[in-house]
C-alpha positions as CSV (number, residue, x, y, z in Angstrom):
1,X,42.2,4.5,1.1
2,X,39.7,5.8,3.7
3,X,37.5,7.0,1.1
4,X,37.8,4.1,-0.7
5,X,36.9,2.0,2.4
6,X,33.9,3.8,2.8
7,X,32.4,4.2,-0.6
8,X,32.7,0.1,-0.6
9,X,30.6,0.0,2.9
10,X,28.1,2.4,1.5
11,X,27.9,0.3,-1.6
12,X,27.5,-2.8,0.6
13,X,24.9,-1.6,2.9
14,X,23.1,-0.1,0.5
15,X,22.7,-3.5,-1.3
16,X,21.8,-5.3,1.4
17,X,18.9,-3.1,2.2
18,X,17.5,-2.5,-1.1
19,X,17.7,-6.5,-2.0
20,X,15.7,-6.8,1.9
21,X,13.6,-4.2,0.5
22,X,11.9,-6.4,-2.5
23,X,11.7,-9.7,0.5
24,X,8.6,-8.5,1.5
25,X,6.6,-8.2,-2.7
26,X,7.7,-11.6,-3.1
27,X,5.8,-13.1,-0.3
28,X,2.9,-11.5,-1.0
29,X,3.3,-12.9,-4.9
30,X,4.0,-16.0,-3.7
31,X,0.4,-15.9,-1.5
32,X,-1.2,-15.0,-4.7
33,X,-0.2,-18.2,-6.1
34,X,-1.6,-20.2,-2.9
35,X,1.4,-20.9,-0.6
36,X,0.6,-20.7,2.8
37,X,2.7,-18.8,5.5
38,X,4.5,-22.0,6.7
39,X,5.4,-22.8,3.6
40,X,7.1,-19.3,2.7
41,X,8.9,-19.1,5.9
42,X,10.1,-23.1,6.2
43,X,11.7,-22.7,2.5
44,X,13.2,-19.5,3.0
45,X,14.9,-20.6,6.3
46,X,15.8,-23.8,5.3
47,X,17.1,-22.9,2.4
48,X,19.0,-20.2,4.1
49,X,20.4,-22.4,6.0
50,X,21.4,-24.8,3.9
51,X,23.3,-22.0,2.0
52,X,25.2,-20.5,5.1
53,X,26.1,-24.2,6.2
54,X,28.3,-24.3,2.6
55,X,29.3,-21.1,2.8
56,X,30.6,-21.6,6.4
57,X,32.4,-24.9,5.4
58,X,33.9,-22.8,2.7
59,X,35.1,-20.6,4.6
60,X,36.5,-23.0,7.2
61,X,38.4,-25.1,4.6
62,X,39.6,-21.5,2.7
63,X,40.8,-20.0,5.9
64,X,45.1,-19.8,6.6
65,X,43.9,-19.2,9.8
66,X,42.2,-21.4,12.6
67,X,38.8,-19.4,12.9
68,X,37.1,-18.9,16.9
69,X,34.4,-21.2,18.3
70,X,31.4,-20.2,20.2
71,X,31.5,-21.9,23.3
72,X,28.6,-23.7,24.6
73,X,26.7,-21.2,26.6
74,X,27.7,-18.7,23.5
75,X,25.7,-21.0,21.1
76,X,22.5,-21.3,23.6
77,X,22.6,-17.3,24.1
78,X,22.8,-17.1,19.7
79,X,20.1,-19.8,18.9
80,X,17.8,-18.0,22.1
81,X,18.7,-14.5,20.2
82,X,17.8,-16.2,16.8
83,X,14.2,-16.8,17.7
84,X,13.1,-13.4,17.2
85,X,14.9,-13.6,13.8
86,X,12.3,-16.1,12.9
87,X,9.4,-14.6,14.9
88,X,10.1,-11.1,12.8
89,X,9.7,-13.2,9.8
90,X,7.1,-14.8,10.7
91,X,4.9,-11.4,11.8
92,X,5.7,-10.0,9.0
93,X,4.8,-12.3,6.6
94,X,1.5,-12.8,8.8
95,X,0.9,-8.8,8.5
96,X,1.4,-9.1,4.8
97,X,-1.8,-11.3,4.4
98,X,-3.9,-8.9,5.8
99,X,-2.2,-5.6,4.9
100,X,-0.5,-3.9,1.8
101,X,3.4,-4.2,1.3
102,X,4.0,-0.8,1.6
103,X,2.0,-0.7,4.8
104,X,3.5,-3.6,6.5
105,X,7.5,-2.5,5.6
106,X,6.1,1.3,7.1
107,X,5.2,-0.7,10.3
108,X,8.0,-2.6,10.2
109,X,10.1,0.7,9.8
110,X,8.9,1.6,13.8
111,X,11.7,-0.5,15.5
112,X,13.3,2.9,14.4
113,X,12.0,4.2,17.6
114,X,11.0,1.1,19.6
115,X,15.0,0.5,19.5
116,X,14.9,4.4,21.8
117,X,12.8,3.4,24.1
118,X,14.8,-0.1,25.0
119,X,17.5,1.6,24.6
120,X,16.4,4.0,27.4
121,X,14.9,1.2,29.5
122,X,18.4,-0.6,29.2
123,X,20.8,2.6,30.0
124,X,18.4,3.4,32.5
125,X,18.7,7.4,31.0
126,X,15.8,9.1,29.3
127,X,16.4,9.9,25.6
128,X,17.6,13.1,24.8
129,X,15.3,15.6,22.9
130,X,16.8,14.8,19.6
131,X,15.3,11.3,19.8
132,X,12.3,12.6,21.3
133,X,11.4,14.9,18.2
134,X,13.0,11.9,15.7
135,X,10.5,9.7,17.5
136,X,7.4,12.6,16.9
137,X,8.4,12.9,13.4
138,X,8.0,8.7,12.8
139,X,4.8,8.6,14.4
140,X,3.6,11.6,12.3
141,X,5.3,9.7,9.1
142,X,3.1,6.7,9.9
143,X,-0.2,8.6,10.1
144,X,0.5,10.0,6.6
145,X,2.6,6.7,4.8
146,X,-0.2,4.6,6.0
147,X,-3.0,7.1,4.9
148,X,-4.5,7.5,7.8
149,X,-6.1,10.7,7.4
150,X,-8.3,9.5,4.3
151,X,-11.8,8.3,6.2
152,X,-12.3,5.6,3.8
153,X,-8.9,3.5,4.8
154,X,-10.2,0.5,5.7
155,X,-6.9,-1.0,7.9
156,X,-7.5,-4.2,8.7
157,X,-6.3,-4.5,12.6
158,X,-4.7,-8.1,12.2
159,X,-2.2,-6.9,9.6
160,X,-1.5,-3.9,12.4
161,X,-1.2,-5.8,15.1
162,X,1.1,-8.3,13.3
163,X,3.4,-5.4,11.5
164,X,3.7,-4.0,15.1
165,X,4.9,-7.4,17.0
166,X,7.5,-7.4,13.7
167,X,8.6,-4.6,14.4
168,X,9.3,-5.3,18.3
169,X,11.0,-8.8,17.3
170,X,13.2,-6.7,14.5
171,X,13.9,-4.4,17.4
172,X,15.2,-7.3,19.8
173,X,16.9,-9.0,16.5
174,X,18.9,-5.3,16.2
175,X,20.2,-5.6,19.9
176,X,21.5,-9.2,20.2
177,X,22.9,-9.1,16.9
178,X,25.3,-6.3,17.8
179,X,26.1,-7.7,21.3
180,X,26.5,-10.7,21.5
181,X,29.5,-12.8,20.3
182,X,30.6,-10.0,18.5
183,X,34.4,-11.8,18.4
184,X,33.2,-14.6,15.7
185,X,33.2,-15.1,12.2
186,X,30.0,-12.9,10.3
187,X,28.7,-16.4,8.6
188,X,29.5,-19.1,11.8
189,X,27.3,-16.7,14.2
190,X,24.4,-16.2,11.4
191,X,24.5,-19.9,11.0
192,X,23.8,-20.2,14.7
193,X,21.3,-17.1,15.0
194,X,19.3,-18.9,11.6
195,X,19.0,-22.1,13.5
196,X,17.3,-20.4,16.2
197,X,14.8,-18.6,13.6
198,X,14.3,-22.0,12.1
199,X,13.4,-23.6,15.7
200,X,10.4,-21.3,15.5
201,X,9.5,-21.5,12.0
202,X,9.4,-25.2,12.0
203,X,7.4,-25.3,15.6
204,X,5.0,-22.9,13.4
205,X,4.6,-25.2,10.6
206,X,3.5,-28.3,12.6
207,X,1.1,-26.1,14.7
208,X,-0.5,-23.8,12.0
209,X,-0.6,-26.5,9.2
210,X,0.8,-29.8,9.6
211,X,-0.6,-30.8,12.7
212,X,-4.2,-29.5,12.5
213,X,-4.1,-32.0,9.2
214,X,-2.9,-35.3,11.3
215,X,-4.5,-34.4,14.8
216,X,-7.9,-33.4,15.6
217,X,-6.8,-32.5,19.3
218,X,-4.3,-29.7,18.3
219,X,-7.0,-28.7,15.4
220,X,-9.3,-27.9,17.8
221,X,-7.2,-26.0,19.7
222,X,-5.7,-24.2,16.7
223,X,-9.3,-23.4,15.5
224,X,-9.9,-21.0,18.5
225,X,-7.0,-18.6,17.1
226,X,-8.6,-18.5,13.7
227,X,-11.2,-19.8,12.0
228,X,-9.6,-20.1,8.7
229,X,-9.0,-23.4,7.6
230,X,-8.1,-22.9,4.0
231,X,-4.1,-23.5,4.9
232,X,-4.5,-26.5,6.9
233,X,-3.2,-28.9,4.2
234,X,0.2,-31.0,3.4
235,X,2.8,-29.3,2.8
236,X,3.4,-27.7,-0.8
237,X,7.2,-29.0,-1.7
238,X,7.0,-26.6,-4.9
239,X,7.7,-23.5,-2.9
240,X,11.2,-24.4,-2.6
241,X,12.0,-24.3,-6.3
242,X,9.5,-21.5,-7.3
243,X,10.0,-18.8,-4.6
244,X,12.0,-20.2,-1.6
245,X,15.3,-20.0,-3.5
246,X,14.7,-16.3,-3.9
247,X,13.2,-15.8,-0.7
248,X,16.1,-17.1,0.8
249,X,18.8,-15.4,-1.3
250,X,17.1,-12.3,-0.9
251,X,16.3,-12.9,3.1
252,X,18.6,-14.8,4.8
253,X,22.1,-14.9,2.7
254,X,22.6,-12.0,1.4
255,X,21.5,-8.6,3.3
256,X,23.6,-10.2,6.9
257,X,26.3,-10.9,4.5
258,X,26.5,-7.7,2.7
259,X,25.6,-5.8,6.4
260,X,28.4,-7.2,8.1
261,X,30.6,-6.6,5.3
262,X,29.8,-2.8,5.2
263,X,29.1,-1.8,9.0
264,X,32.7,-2.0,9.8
265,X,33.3,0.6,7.0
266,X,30.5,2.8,7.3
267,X,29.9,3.0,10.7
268,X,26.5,2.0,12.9
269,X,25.2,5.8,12.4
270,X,25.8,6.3,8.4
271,X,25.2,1.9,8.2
272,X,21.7,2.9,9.7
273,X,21.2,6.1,7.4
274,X,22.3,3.6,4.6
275,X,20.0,0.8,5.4
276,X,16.7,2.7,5.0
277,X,16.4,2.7,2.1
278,X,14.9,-0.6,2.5
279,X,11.7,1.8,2.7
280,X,11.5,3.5,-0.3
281,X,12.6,0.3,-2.3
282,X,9.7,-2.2,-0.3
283,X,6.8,0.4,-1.3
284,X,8.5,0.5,-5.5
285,X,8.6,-3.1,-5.6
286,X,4.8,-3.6,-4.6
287,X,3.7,-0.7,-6.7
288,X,5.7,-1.7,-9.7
289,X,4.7,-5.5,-9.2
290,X,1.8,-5.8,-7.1
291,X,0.3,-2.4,-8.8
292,X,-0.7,-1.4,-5.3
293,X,-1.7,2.1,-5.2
294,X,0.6,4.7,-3.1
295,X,-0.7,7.8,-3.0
296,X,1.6,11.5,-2.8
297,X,0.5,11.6,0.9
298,X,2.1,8.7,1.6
299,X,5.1,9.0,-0.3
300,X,5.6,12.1,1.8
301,X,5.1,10.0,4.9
302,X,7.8,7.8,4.0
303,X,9.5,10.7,3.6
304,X,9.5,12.3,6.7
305,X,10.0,9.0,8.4
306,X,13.9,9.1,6.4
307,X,14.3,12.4,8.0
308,X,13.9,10.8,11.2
309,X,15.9,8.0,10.7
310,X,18.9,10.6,9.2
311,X,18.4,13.3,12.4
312,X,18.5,10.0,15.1
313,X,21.9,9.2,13.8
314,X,23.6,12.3,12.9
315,X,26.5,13.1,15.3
316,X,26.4,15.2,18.1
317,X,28.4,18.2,18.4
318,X,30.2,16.7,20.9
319,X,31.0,13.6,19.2
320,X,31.8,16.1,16.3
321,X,34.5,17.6,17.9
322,X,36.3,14.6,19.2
323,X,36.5,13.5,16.1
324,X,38.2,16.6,14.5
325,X,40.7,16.4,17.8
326,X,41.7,13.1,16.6
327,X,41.8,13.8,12.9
């Protein structure tokens, strides 16, 4: 039955992150077709919403059982923790427009070890030498996944800059979805977290495109963070039945769903071996799609970034023999 058990939260997991994986190809597809940023992120988080609100209703009507409430200060502490659901979103999709796919999921990929050094600041300990070399290997993985050593990359420092802040805002997503409220229903407390993403999406939509269009005061004020204006245009209602749909499927419903269903099987370190493979399957997607060129250099980056991720979360010997005491 055990086996069984985990076989399913394997299955599950692994799902979840290779359907995350391909979130990132269809953005960059739908920007080829001329949606804008705003538009990408408002569809696929209102959409997402949308969904978990019937799902959640579902659920409430289907359950034998009365199912918890957050309380009041639970639900401000969720939609507060929720913002940096939408702000990893948004960074990342940002990131994308400057930067290749399977460069921005590689940057993406380095809340592996921004999660150690909050962790450390948090426990107020220094991490051990494990996580230390883990941590080496990543940043070595990065040089080569995002071809550093070839002279002639040109990275555009935007898409950097922007993979980088997704990756801390993934990082802080990571921590506050595994401690807070842990006692409620998986679908009521990513309603709550998605409303808080959608908070920030919407405030982005009025600043980056809708209000620049209806008022020259915030315009000017936009137009000394960019000077592109090419976005700054009413809002394109056709993303929502030609890639929000998926973008919200494939964002916002399905991998917390599916993650929540197999952590409690798999476990946080195996879960987390699991859900890298959202790596490999991000960089397949855009060269099989987008035909964007990933060289043997790189794929051995991503490699050696996998390692990492495997040798940060394989058990101590310690933690190896308490569980053979208690098996």
């Amino acid at each position: 039955m055990k086996k069984k058990n985990l076989l399913k939260g394997v299955l599950f997991v692994g799902i979840g992150a290779s359907v995350y994986g391909m979130l990132a190809t269809f953005v960059k597809m739908s920007y080829q077709e001329g949606y804008t940023t705003s538009e990408v992120t408002t569809s696929q988080f209102m959409l997402g919403l949308i969904g978990l609100l019937m799902l959640n209703f579902i659920q409430t009507v289907t359950s034998k059982s009365k199912l918890p409430s957050p309380t009041r200060k639970e639900v401000k502490m969720l939609l507060v923790a929720g913002t940096s659901l939408g702000c990893t979103s948004l960074f990342y999709y940002i990131a994308v427009q400057y930067i290749n796919v399977s460069i921005a999921i590689v940057l993406l990929m380095q809340s592996v070890w921004f999660s150690v050094v909050v962790e450390s600041f948090l426990t107020k300990k220094f991490p051990n030498a494990r996580k230390i070399i883990a941590t080496i290997i990543v940043l070595l993985g990065t040089v080569l996944a995002t071809n550093l050593i070839n002279v002639d990359i040109e990275l555009d420092w935007h898409g950097v800059f922007w993979g980088l802040m997704a990756a801390s805002s993934y990082t802080l997503t990571m921590f506050t979805s595994n401690t807070l409220a842990t006692h409620l229903p998986v679908l009521r407390k990513s309603m709550i977290m998605l409303t808080g993403g959608s908070i920030v999406v919407l405030a982005f939509l009025f600043f980056a495109q809708i209000g620049p269009l209806y008022f020259d005061g915030l315009r000017s004020v936009y137009l000394n963070f960019t000077e592109n204006t090419q976005h700054i245009h009413s809002f394109d209602y056709s993303i929502f039945w030609t890639y929000g749909f998926i973008l919200a499927v494939f964002g916002t419903i399905i991998p917390p769903i599916l993650f929540n269903m197999g952590f409690p099987n798999t476990g946080l370190g195996l879960g987390s071996i699991i859900s890298s493979l959202e790596l490999p399957v991000s960089v397949t997607m855009a060269y099989v799609l987008l035909g964007e060129k990933v060289i043997l250099v790189q794929w051995a980056g991503i490699a050696l970034i996998l390692f990492a991720i495997v040798l940060m979360n394989l058990p101590a010997k310690k933690e190896l023999k308490v569980a053979e005491q208690l098996s």
